[in-house]
C-alpha positions as CSV (number, residue, x, y, z in Angstrom):
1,X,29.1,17.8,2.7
2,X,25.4,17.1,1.9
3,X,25.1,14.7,-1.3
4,X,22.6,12.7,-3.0
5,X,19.0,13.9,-3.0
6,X,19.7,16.1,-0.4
7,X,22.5,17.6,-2.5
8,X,19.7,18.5,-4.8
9,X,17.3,19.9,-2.6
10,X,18.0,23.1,-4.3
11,X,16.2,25.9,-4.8
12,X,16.4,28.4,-8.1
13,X,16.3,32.2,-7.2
14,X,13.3,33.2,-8.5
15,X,13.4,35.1,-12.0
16,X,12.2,38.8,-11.9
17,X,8.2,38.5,-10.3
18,X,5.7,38.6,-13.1
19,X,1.9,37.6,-13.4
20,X,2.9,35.0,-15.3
21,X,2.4,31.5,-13.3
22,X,4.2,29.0,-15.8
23,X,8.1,28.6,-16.4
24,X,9.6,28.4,-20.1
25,X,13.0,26.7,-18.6
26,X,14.8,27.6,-15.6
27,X,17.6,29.8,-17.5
28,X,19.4,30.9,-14.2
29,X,22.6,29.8,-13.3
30,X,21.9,31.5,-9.5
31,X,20.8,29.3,-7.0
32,X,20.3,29.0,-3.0
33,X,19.5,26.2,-0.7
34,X,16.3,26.8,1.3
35,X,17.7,26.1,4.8
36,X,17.6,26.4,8.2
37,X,19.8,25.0,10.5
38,X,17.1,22.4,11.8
39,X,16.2,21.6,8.0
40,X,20.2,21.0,7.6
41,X,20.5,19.0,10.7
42,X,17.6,16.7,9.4
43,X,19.6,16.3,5.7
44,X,22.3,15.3,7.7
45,X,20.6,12.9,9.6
46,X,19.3,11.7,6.8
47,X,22.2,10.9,4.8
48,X,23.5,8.8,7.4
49,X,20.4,7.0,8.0
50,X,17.8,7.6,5.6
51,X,14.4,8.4,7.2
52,X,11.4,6.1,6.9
53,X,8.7,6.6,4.5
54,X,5.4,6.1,5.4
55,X,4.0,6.1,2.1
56,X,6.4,4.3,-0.5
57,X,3.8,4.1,-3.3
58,X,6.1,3.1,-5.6
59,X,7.2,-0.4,-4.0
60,X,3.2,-1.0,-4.3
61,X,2.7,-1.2,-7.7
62,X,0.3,-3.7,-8.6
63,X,0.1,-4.8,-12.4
64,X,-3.8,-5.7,-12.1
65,X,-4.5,-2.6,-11.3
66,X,-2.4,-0.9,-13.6
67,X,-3.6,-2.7,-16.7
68,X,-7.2,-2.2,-15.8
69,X,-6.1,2.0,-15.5
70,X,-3.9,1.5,-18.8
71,X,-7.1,0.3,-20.3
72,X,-9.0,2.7,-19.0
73,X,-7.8,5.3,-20.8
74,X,-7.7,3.5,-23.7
75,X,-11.3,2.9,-23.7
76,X,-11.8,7.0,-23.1
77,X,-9.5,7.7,-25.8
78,X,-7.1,9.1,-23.9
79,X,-4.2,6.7,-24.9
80,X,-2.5,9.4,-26.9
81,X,-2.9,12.3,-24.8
82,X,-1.1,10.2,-21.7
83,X,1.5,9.1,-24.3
84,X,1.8,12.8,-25.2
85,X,2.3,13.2,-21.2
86,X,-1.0,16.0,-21.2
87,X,-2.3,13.5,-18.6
88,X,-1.2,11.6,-15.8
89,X,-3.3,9.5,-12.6
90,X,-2.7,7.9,-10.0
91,X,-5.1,5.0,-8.1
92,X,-4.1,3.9,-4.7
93,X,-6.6,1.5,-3.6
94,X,-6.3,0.8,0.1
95,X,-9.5,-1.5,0.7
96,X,-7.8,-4.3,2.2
97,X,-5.4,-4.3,5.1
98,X,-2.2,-4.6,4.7
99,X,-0.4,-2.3,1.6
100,X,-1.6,-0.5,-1.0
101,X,-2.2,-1.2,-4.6
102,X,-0.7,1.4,-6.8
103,X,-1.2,2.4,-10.5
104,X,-0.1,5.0,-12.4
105,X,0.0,6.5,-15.6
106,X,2.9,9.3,-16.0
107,X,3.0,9.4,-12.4
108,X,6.5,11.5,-11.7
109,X,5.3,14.0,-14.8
110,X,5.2,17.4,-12.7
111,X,2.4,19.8,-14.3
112,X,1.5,23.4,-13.3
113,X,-1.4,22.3,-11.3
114,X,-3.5,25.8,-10.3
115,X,-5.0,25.3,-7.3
116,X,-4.7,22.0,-6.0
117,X,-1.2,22.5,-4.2
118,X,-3.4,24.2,-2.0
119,X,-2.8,21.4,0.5
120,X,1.0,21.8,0.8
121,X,-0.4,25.4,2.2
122,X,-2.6,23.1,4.7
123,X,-0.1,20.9,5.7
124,X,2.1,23.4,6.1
125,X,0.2,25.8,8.6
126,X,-1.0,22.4,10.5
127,X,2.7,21.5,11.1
128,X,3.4,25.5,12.5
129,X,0.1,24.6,14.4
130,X,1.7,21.9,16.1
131,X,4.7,23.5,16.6
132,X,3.1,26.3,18.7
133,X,3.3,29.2,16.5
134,X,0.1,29.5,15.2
135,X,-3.1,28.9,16.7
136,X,-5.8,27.3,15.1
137,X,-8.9,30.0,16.2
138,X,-12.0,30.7,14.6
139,X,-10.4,32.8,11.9
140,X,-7.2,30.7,10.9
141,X,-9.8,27.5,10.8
142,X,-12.4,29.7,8.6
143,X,-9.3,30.8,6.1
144,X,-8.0,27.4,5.7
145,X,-11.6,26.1,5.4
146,X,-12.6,29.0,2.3
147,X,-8.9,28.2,1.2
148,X,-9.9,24.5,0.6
149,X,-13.6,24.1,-0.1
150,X,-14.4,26.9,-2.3
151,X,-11.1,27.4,-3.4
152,X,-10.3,31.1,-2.3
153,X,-7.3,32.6,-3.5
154,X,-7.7,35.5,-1.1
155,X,-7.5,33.1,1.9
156,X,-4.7,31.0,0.0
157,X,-2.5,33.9,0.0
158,X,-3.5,35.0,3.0
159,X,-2.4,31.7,4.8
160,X,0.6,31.1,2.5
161,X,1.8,35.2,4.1
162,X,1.1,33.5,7.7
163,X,2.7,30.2,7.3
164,X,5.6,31.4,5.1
165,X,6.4,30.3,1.8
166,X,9.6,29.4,2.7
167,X,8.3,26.9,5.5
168,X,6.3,25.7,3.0
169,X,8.7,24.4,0.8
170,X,10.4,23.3,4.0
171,X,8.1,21.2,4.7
172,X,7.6,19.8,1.5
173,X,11.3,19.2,1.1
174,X,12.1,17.6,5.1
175,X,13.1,14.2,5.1
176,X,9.8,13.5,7.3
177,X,7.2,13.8,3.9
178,X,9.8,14.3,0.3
179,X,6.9,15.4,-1.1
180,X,8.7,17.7,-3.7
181,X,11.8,14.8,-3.7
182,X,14.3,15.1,-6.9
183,X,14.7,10.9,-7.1
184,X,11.1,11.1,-8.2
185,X,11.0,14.6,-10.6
186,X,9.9,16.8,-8.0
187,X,6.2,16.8,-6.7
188,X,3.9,19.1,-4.9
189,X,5.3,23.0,-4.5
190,X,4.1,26.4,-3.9
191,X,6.4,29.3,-4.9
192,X,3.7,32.0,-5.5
193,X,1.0,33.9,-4.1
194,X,-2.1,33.0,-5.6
195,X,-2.2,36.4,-7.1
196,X,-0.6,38.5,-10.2
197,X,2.0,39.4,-7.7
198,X,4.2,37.7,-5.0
199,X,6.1,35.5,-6.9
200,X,8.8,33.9,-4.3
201,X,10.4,31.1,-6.1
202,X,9.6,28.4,-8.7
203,X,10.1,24.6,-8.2
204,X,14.3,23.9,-9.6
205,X,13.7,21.3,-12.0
206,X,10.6,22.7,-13.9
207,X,10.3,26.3,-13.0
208,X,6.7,26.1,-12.1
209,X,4.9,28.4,-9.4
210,X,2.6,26.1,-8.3
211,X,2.8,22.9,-9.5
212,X,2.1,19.1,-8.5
213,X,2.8,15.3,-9.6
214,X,-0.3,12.2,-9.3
215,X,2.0,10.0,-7.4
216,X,3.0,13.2,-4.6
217,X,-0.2,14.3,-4.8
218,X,-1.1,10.8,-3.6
219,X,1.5,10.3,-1.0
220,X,-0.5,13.5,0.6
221,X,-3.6,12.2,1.0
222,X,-1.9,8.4,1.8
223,X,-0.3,10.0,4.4
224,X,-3.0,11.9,5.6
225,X,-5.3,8.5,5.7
226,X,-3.0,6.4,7.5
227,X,-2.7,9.6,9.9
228,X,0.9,10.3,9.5
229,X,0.7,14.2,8.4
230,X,1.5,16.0,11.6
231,X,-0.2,13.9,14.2
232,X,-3.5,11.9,14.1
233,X,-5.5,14.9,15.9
234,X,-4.4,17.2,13.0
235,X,-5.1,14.6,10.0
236,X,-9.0,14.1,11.2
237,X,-9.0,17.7,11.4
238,X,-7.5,18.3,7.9
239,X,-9.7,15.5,6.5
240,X,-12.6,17.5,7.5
241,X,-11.7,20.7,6.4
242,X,-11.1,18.6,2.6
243,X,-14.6,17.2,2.7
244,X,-17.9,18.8,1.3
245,X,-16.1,20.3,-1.4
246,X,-18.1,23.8,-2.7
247,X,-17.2,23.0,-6.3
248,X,-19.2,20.5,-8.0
249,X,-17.2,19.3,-11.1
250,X,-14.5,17.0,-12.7
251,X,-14.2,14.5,-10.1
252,X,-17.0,15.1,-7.4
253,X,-20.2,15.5,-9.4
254,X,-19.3,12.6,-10.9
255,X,-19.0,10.5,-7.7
256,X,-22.3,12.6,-6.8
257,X,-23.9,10.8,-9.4
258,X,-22.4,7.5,-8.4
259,X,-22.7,7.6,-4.7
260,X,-24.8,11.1,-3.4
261,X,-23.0,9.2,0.2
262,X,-19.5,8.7,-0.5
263,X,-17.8,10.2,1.7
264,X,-14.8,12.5,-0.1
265,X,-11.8,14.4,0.9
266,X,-11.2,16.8,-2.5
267,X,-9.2,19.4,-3.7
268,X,-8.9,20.2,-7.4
269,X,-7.5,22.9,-9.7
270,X,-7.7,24.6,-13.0
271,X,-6.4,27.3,-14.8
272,X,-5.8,28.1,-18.3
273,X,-5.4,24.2,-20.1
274,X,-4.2,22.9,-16.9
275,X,-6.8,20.8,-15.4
276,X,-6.5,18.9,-12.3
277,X,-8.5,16.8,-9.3
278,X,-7.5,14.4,-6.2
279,X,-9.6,12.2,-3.6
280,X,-9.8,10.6,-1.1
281,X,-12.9,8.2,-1.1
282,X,-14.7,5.7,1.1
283,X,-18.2,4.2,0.2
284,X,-19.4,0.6,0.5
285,X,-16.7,-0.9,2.3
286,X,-13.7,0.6,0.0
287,X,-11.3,3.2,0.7
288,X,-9.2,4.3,-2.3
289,X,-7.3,7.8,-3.4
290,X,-7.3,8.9,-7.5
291,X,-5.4,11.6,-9.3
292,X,-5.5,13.4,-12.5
293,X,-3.4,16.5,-13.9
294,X,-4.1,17.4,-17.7
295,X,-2.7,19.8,-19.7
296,X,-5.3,20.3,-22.2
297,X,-8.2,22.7,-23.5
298,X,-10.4,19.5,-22.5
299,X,-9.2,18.5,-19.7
300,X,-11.5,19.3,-17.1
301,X,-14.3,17.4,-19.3
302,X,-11.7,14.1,-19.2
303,X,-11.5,13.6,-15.4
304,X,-15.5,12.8,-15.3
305,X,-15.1,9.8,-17.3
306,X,-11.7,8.7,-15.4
307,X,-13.0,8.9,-12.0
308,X,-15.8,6.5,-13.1
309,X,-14.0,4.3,-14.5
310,X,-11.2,3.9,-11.6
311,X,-14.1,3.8,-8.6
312,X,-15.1,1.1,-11.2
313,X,-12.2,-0.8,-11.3
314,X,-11.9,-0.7,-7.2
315,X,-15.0,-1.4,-6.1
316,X,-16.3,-3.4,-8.7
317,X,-12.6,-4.9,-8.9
318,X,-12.7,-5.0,-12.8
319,X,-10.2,-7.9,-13.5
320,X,-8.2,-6.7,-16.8
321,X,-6.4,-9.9,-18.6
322,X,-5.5,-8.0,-21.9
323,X,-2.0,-7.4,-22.2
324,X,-1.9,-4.1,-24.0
325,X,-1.0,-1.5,-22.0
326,X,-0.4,2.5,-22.7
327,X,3.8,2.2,-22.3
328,X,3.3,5.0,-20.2
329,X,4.0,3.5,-16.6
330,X,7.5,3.3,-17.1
331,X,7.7,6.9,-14.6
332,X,6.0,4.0,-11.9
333,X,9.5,3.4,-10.1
């Protein structure tokens, strides 16, 4: 018998299909196991010898760095709304060799995140790439490319009907990448067409169609820096295809206005109150990845102000001595 996390790598059957992206409670005592039998042999595997993770953020956190984010968001008056869990972040700062330091503010909340689990769709057709059974031509590069820099929904569902949603939440799930992992309150899934139809399924603990966590969000793009999505060929070639971003808000006009030649991966989201950006930047000798996910009417005006003042705390390597924090990294496990 499969126990522990894998034992909860379940799946809910999806409610009747309906425009309508958010779950209000899972209410559905039918559920299924998204399996195959290579999947299952993996989970097996796994519970007798766990797998390794290449990107345990969570044994990095570093308490500089996560007073100088808690006091961040103090000074941008944000305190309350991270204490009200409307916002979460993430900052890995990976300048120096060696690991990581990790900060996070409401880091395992999962929000409905719009757009930007748009890469689980990217990771996903890259690993079927790899496998042989798709090819990356001129028009499956052009769709993922319009997917990710400008954001297309047509292409997104187009790629998430040629991939599969199924493998896609296969691959989120494998032991290889846990990026949706129930230890850590899910994480990055993708259970809808970016449409008002083609519902598949919702994520099982929070009944979201498309929905995301800072700290998974951030294991993607660690992952994909240290080149251990797919193979190194495929990361370069994914890191690419997340630069030069056609959107110029929240998160990349301001490092515009900070660095016009920083060089940053991107892919942000928004719809309704739910407001959302991730990157992966490197300018003057610093290499670091942030997150945000709000839930809020002014949300997407927040994340200017945060990414400023987390590039500052990296490259200018604020040093915070205060002692009052938000109480709101006790999801940093």
């Amino acid at each position: 018998m499969v126990r522990g996390w894998i034992g909860a790598l379940i799946v809910a059957l999806a409610a009747p299909a309906s425009a309508d992206d958010l779950g209000a409670g899972i209410g559905n005592d039918y559920w299924d196991v998204v399996d195959t039998a290579s999947l299952h042999d993996l989970m097996e595997l796994d519970g007798i010898a766990r797998f390794e993770d290449n990107a345990p953020l969570w044994e990095y956190h570093d308490d500089q760095l996560q007073r100088g984010v808690d006091r961040a968001l103090i000074e941008l008056g944000l305190d309350d709304e991270a204490r009200k869990k409307q916002l979460s972040v993430a900052l890995i700062d990976m300048s120096k060799a060696g690991p990581p330091r990790v900060a996070s503010v409401n880091g395992d909340v999962m929000m409905y995140a719009a757009s930007l689990p748009k890469i689980a769709v990217l990771l996903a057709a890259f690993e079927k790439i790899a496998q042989g059974k798709m090819t990356l031509d001129a028009d499956t590069e052009y769709s993922l490319t319009r997917m990710i820099k400008a954001s297309s929904n047509h292409y997104a569902t187009e790629m998430m009907h040629q991939v599969g949603k199924e493998y896609i939440a296969q691959v989120l799930l494998s032991p290889r990448y846990r990026l949706y992992d129930p230890e850590h309150n899910g994480g990055l899934w993708v259970g809808k067409d970016y449409a008002k139809a083609g519902m598949w399924r919702r994520d099982p603990l929070h009944n979201l169609s498309h929905g995301a966590t800072a700290m998974q969000v951030a294991r993607f793009y660690y992952l994909l820096a240290t080149d251990n999505l797919v193979t190194p060929e495929y990361c370069r070639k994914m890191r690419e295809i997340l630069q030069g971003s056609e959107l110029n808000h929240k998160f990349v006009r301001a490092l515009h206005e900070i660095d016009p030649t920083a060089a940053v991966s991107r892919k942000s989201g928004s719809w309704s109150t739910f407001h959302s950006d991730s990157v992966l930047v490197e300018r003057d000798g610093h290499r670091y990845i942030a997150v945000a996910l709000s839930n809020n009417a002014n949300g997407s005006e927040w994340l200017g102000g945060i990414i400023t003042e987390l590039d500052a705390l990296v490259v200018q390597n604020r040093t915070i001595k205060t002692e009052q924090s938000l109480g709101a990294n006790q999801v940093v496990r």
